[in-house]
Structure formats: C-alpha cells, structure tokens
C-alpha angles and dihedrals in degrees: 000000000000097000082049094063101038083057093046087042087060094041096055092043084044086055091044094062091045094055091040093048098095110217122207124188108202111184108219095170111166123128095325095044090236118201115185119193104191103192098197109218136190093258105014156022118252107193123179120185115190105200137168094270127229112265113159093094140059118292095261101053093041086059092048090045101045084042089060090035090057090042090056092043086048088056087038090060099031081058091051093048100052104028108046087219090308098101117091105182128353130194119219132194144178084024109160124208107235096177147009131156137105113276113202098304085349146093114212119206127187133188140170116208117198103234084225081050096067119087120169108213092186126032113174114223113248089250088065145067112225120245119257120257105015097126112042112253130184102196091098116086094229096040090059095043092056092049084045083050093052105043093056087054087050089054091037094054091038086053101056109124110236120232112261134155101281093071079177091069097039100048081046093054095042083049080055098042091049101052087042088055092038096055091034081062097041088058098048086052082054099060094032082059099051112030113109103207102073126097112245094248092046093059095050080051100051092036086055094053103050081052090053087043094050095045092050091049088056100051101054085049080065099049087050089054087043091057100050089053097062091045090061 
C-alpha cells in the first residue's frame, strides 16, 4: 500500500509541474522557417527552434552551422518573449544544450537558460523604437548567409597546418585544406545563386564577398607553401 502511494504521490507531483511548466509558441519564420517552443520553469528557460537545417557542406560543418544557427534563434526567441520588442541585445551564461539533431526536414535545438543567467545590455524606453541591428539576427536571408560566410573563414583558419619538419605531411595537409575550402566556397556560390529569398543586389553582394574570401584563403595558402620553401 504504501509503495502504491509513494508512486501515485510522484505521479501526481510529475503531472503538477507539467501542468505548471507555461509553454509559448512564438513563430520567427524567416528563411529557415524557424518555430520556437519556450517551456517557462521555476528556475529556467527551455527553449527548442526547429529550423530548415543547413545542408550545403560536409557533414561536419552542416552540424556546427545549424548548432550556432539554433543557439542565435534561441536568443532570437528568448528576446521576443521578455522584451515585448523593447530589448536590444541580452547576455546570456551557464546556458546547457538539451538537444540537437535533424528530425525528419528539420534541425531541433534545444537549449535551457538559467533565469540568473539572462542580462539585458539595451531596453528601449517605451517613447522609442529600437535601432536595427543591434542584436544580431539570422532571419534574414542575407544575415544568415554572412554568419554562414564567416563561420567557414573561422574553420578554415583554425584549421591551417603548422609548419613542422615532415614537409610531406604539411604540403599534404595545405593540398587537403585547399580542396575542402574550394569546394566549402563553391557550395556556398550554389545556394547564393538559388535562394529565393535574396534581393538581387544582395545576392551580387554576397556572391562578391565569398570570391574576396576565397582569393584571400588562397592566398595564404600560398604564403604557407612560400614559407616552407625558405626554410628548406
């Protein structure tokens, strides 16, 4: 009897914070189709986006890309939810991924903010309409295209072989690096070139600057190789 009543006691304590755990859907859209579910608890903020994932790269760089783009549309949604449109930029700490995989056409993310973890640096008065961009957001096309841009530049630096004594090895791993970024940029040229969302002149932009971006990857590429040469 007793065991019976301890489970019923939980089940009925499990069912209490269900039915006490507020749920807001708050539609982003944009080019991603963003959908953000934020579950209020006593103590936190647990946020999920389900999103179009990114899917022009290799598979390791389409996981780290989505990844960043579900933790921006987290902060995105967790912004909407508290500010009312007032809230220009928010900090946020000691923040835990839950989730994060492709469902089916989609990406989940899913991410629990600490409610002590949320400071807001800009709150527009209620007199005023807040500047744009000041907080970075990817549901523009364009805006998502340049953090996509610059996150390919920052794996491809981190990824630069340092010279070392095998020169075998290190002109093998710069031939590597070099078709990797190639065909990283070439991707990127694809979808530039097909989205439909993008403004004519947005995509000529865009499309300029992966070209600067490749150029200046190859040529430090060059410079590597050039190194290596005096040091023979």
């Amino acid at each position: 009897m007793w065991l019976f009543l301890a489970i019923f006691l939980q089940d009925s304590v499990s069912s209490l914070n269900a039915i006490n755990d507020h749920k807001t859907i708050i539609v982003l859209g944009g080019a991603r189709k963003v959908l953000a579910t934020i579950t209020e608890k006593e103590e936190s903020y647990e946020i999920e986006v389900r999103l179009i994932p990114v899917r022009c790269f290799d598979p390791f760089l389409n996981r780290q890309l989505s990844q960043d783009k579900g933790h921006a549309f987290v902060v995105e949604a967790l912004m909407r939810h508290l500010g009312n449109g007032k809230i220009q930029s928010v900090k946020i700490s000691n923040s835990k991924i839950i989730e994060s995989k492709n469902v089916d056409d989609r990406y989940v993310f899913v991410e629990s903010i600490p409610r002590k973890g949320i400071s807001f640096d800009k709150i527009v008065p209620a007199n005023k309409k807040p500047n744009a961009g000041s907080q970075v957001s990817l549901l523009k096309a364009y805006d998502d295209y340049q953090q996509t841009l610059a996150e390919i530049i920052k794996a491809l630096t981190n990824d630069m072989p340092k010279l070392t004594e095998n020169l075998k090895d290190f002109y093998l791993a710069l031939v590597n690096l070099e078709q990797l970024g190639i065909d990283r940029f070439t991707s990127l040229r694809k979808e530039v070139k097909t989205d439909r969302w993008l403004l004519g002149f947005e995509r000529d932009e865009l499309l300029d600057k992966v070209k600067r971006e490749e150029n200046q990857f190859l040529i430090k590429l060059r410079k590597l190789v050039e190194k290596a040469e005096k040091n023979v």
